[in-house]
C-alpha positions as CSV (number, residue, x, y, z in Angstrom):
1,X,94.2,120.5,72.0
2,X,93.7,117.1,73.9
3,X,92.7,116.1,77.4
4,X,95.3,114.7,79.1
5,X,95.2,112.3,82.2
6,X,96.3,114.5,85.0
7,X,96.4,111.5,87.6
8,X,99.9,110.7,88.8
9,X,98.7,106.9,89.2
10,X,97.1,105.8,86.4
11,X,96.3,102.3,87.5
12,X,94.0,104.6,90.3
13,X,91.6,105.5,87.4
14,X,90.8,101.8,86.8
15,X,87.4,100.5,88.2
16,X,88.4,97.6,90.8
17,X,86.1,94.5,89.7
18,X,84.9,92.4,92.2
19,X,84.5,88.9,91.9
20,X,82.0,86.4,93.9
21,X,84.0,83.7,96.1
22,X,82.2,81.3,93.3
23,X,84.2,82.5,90.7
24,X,87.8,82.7,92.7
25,X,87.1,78.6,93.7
26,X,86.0,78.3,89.8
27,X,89.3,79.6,89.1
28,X,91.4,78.2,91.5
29,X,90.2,74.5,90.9
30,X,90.9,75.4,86.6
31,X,94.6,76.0,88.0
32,X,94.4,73.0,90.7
33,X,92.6,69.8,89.2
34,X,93.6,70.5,85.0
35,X,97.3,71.4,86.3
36,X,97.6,74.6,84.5
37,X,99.5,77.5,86.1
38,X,98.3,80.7,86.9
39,X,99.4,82.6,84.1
40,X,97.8,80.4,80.9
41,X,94.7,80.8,83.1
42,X,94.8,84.1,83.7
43,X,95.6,85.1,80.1
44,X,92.2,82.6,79.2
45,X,90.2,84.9,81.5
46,X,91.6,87.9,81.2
47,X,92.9,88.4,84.8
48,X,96.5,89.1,85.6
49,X,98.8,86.1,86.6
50,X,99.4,87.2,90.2
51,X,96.0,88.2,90.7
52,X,95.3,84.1,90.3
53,X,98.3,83.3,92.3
54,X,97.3,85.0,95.2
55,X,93.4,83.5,94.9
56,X,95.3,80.0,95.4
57,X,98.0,80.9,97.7
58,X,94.8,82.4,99.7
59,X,92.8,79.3,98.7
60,X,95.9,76.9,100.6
61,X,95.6,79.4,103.6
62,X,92.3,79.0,104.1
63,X,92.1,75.1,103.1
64,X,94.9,75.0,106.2
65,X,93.1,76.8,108.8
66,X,94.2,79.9,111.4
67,X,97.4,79.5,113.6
68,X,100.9,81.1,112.6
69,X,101.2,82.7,109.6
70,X,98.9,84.5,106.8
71,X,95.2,85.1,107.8
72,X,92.5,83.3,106.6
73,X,89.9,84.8,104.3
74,X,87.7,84.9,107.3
75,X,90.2,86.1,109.9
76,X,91.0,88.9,107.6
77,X,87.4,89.8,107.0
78,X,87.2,89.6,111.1
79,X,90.1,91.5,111.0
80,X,88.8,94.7,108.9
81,X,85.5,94.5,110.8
82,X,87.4,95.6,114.2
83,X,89.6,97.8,112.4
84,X,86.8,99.5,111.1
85,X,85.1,99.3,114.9
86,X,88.4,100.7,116.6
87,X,88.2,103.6,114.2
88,X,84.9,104.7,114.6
89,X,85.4,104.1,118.8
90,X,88.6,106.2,118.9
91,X,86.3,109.2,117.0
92,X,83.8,108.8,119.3
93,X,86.1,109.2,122.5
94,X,87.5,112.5,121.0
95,X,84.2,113.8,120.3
96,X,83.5,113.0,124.0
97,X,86.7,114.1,125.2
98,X,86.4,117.7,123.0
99,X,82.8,118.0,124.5
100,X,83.6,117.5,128.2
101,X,86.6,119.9,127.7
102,X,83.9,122.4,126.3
103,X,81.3,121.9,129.0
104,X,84.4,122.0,131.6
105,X,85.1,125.4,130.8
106,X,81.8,126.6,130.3
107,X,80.5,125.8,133.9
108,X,83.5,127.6,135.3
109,X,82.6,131.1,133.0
């Protein structure tokens, strides 16, 4: 009898790789300056066409600065950051709010 994959997604069971900003710029000047598209350099690198798409789309963004539209690398890293913050705030005031509600009732018993 064989193991079978049990996971619904299996893209979920791949490892994400991360790659340095050096290596996306790398890329997106190979597509850029030598005039090749995203796909013949994706397939000489092993990385999926829109993967390198969306590392020169983001590359324009960023080249082009804030105002309207998409976010810039930075304003989306800015952007996490005080997600993240908001989070961790709005868990802290329901702790608080849970432990005046319990020290509330308990000074009236």
């Amino acid at each position: 009898m064989t193991k079978t994959n049990m996971s619904k997604n299996p893209k979920s069971d791949k490892k994400k790789r991360k790659f340095t900003p050096e290596y996306k710029a790398q890329v997106v000047r190979m597509c850029r300056e030598e005039g090749r598209n995203a796909a013949e350099v994706g397939r000489e690198l092993g990385l999926a066409r829109t993967v390198v798409s969306n590392w020169v789309k983001q590359a324009s963004i960023d080249e082009k600065g804030g105002g309207t539209g998409p976010l810039t690398s930075e304003e989306r890293a800015e952007y996490l950051a005080l997600k993240r913050e908001n989070k961790k705030l709005r868990q802290e005031r329901e702790i608080l709010r849970h432990a005046t509600a319990f020290f509330a009732k308990e000074s009236t018993t």
